[in-house]
Residue, then its C-alpha position, 0 to 999 in steps of 0.5 A: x083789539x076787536x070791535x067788540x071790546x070797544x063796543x061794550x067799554x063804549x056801551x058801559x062808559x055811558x051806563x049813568x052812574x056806573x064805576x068804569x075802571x078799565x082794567x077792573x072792567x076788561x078782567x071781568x069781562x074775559x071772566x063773565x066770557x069764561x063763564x058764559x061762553x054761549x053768550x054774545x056779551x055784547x048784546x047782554x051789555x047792550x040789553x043791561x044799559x037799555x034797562x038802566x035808563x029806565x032804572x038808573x044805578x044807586x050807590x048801593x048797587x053793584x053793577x058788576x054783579x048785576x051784569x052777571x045775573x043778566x048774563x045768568x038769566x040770558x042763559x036761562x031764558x036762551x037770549x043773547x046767545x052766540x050765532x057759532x060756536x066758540x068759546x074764544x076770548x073776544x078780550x085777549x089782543x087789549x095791550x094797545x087799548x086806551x079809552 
């Protein structure tokens, strides 16, 4: 497992409020790495948990969903972006992981 992953299960695991499942998390963090392979997603996360604090998760929030449209707008906006090239799963190497 690389440094990464554990960063940003750490990262999420103290999003006040937010509905960490493991398995649901690490599935949807190899997508959003799919789906935005010039984004370094750890810094995305890093950026979405700074802005909880001041505007915390209510029970009809999807933070899921809300990570997405961070991670569309980091691209709009040319933030967050991988210093190389790759699109390579940071999240492949997870059989050993537990929190």
């Amino acid at each position: 497992m690389t440094y990464k992953i554990k960063d940003i299960i750490s990262t999420l695991m103290n999003i006040e409020n937010y509905p960490f499942d493991l398995d649901t998390d690490l599935k949807y963090m190899d997508t959003l790495t799919e789906r935005y392979p010039q984004l370094d997603l750890d810094d995305v996360i890093k950026d979405y948990a700074t802005y909880k604090l001041d505007h915390p998760l209510k029970p009809s929030d999807n933070p899921r969903s809300q990570i997405n449209t961070a991670c569309k707008k980091s691209v709009e906006w040319g933030k967050n972006l991988k210093k190389q090239n790759g699109s390579q799963s940071i999240y492949k190497d997870l059989s050993n992981y537990e929190p």
